[in-house]
N, C-alpha and C positions, 0 to 999 in steps of 0.2 A: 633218730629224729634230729634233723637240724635245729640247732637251740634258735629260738626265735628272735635274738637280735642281732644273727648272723645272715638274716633277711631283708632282702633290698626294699622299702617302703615301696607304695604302689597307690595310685589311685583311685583302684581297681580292688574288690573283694578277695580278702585271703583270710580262709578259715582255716583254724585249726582242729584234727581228727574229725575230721567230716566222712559221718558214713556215705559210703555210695553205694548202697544197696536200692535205697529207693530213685537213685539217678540210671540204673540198668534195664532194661525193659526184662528180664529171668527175676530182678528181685533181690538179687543175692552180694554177698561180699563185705569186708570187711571196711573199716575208716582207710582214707590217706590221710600222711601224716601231716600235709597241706595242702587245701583246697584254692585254685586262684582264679579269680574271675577275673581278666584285664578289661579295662574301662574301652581301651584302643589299644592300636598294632604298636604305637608307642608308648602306652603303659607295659604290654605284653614285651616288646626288644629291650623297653629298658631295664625292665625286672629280670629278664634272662640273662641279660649280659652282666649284672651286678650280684647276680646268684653264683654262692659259690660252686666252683665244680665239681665236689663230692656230693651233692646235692642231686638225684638223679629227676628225671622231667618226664611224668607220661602224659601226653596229651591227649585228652577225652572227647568224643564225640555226645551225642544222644544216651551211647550205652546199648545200640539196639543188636549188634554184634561182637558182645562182650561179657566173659565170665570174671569178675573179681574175685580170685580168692578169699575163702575167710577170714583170713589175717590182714588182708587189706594192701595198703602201697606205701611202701617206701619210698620219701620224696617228696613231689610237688604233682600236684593232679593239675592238669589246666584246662578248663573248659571254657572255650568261647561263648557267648550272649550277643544280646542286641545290638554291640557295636560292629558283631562281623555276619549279620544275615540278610544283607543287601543284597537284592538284583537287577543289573541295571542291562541295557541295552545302546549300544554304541553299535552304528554299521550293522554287519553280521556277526557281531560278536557280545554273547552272552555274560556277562559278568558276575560270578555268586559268591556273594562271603561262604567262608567254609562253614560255620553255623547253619546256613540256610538248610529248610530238609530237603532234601531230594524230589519227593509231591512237590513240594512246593514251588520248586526252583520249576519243574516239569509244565505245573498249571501255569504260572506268569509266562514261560517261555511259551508256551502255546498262543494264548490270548494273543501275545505279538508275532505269533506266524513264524515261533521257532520249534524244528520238531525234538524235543528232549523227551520224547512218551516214553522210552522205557527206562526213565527214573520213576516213574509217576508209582511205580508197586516195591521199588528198593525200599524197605527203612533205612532211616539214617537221615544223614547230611551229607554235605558236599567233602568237607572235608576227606571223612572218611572214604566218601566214596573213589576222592582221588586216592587214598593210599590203599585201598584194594583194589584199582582198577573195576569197581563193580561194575554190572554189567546185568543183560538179560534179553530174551528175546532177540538174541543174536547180537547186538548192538552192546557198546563199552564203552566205559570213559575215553579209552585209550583213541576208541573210533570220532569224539566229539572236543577233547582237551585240546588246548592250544598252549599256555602257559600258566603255571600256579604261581603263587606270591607266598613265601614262607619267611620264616622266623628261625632262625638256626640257633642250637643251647648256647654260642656265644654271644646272641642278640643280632646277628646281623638280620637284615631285612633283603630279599633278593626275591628275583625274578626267576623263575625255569623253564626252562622250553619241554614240552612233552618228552623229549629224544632223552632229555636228561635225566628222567625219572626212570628209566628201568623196568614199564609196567609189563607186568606179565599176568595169568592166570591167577585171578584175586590175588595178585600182589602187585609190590612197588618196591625199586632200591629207597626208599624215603627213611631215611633213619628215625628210630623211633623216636628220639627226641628234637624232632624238626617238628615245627607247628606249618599245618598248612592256615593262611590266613584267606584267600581268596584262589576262585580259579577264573580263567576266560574262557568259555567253548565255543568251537562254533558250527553248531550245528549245521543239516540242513532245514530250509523252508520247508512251510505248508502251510492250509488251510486253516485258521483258527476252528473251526467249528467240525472239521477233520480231525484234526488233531485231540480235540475233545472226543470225540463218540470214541477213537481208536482207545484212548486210555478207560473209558467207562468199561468198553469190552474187553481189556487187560484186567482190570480191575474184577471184575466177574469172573473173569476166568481162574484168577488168583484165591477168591475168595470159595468156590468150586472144591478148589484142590489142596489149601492149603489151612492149615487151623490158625486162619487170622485173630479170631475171639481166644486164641489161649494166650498163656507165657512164655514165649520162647523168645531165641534170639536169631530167628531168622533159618534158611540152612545151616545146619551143624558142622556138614564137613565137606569137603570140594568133590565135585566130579572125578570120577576117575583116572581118566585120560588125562586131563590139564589142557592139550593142546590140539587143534583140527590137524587134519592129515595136513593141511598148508601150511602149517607150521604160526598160524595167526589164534591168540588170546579167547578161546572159543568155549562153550556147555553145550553147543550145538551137537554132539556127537553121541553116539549112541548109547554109550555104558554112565548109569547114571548110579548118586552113591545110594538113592533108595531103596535101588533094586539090586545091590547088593545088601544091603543092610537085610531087607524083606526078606532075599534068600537063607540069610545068615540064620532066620528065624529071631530077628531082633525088634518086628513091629511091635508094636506093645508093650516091651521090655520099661521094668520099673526098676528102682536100687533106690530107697528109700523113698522121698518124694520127688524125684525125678525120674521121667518118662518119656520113651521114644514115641511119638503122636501116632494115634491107628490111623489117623487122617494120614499123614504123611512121615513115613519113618524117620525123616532124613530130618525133621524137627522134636531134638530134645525139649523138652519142658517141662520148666515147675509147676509139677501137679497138684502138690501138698506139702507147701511148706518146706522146700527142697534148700538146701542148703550149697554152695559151691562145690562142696567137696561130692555132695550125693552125684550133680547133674556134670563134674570133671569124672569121676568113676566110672558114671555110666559110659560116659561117651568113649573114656578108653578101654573097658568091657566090649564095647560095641565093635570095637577098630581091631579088638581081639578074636572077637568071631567071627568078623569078614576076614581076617588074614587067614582063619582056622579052617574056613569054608570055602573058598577060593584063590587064597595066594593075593589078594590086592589087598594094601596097606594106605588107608584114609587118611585122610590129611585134613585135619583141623581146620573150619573155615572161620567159627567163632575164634577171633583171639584171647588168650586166656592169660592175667595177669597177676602179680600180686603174690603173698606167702600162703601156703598153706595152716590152718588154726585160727583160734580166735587170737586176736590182737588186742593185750593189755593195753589201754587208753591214757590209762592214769599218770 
């Protein structure tokens, strides 16, 4: 743990061993060993640039696609607030602090006759959604980004053009310890009241098929394939991981309190008190018996961070 008067002041919120178990939508995980909330993008550059560099930086979203380990983070956790969930509209162009959720960003953009509907069922924020490229219902970040606004571990503050980013099949070249602060999109037009009914019926169709009232963290692990025969960022395609999972004979599947959803296998979740380590076992149990059953090798879409064990505080 960095001694704490080897840390840059801040204007902005910085706790120390702050659990973030109840900051993950699973539940689970241990303290980091510094919690920072930056007031502004110039609390957040100046504090990074005056951090020293042993000092590692993970930048936190919601938590809604993310497992902490027990033992928690070594470092600096940073999670954006009120100062970065703005969304503003200029011309045809979208503008959302990475804070902002994904719904959210979705409903504002519509009302003004932007069509962003398939955020409107992603969890999360923008942020992350830029660094995984999310996506759904054929449609991705990578289809609507123009340029992000980040924060680099040595504070600089910079502009990026999409081309820059490297976005592929829920992924991003975005270095972990690069803060996204804002993105610009720009989408296409529509009807505000189109745009509405289209999301009500994603939304239903979402709630249908998937256990929105449990704990999980969303998909567990990527599609099979990664990429459409065109060679473009796609889920569109036919082999999907629940239906190998399913074949695996893994719906259901429990290991302590954590459980693969009978609703939809491809959703791990804390069913009882599950701890990181029960609902990390599972999941590589799981990726055991799809290789055992078919030769495909699943690929993590929840990112998983942090030591394994509990983490002496004291």
């Amino acid at each position: 743990m960095a001694n704490p008067h080897s840390l840059p002041n801040v204007r902005g919120k910085l706790t120390r061993n702050r659990s973030l178990s109840d900051l993950t939508w699973l539940r689970v995980g241990g303290p980091a060993d510094w919690f920072f909330q930056p007031l502004d993008e110039d609390d957040l550059a100046a504090f990074m640039g005056a951090l020293p560099s042993e000092v590692a930086v993970f930048p936190m979203g919601v938590g809604s696609n993310l497992i902490v380990r027990d033992g928690g983070i070594r470092g600096v956790v940073i999670r954006l607030g009120r100062g970065f969930n703005g969304v503003e509209f200029d011309g045809g162009i979208v503008r959302a602090g990475a804070a902002a959720l994904d719904a959210q960003v979705a409903r504002k953009a519509a009302a003004a006759g932007f069509d962003l509907t398939f955020l409107r069922t992603i969890p999360g924020s923008i942020g992350g959604a830029v660094r995984m490229n999310a996506g759904c219902y054929g449609t991705y970040m990578a289809d609507v980004l123009d340029a992000v606004q980040v924060v680099h571990r040595d504070g600089r503050i910079e502009w990026l053009k999409v081309d820059q980013l490297g976005l592929g099949y829920r992924s991003s070249d975005l270095p972990d310890d690069t803060v996204v602060i804002s993105a610009d999109l720009k989408p296409p037009r529509g009807e505000p009241d189109e745009l509405e009914a289209k999301m009500e019926s994603q939304l239903r169709q979402r709630d249908e098929s998937q256990p929105t009232k449990d704990r999980t963290a969303g998909s567990t692990f990527r599609n099979p394939a990664g990429f459409s025969s065109t060679g473009r960022a796609d889920d569109t395609h036919e082999l999907k991981a629940w239906k190998v999972i399913e074949d695996a004979g893994m719906r259901g599947a429990r290991l302590g309190g954590a459980w693969m959803n009978e609703k939809h296998p491809n959703f791990l979740t804390n069913a009882d008190n599950a701890t990181a380590s029960d609902l990390e076992a599972l999941g590589e149990l799981v990726r055991k018996k799809v290789y055992d059953s078919s030769g495909i090798e699943l690929q993590w879409e929840i990112k998983r961070v942090g030591e394994q064990g509990a983490h002496d505080t004291d």
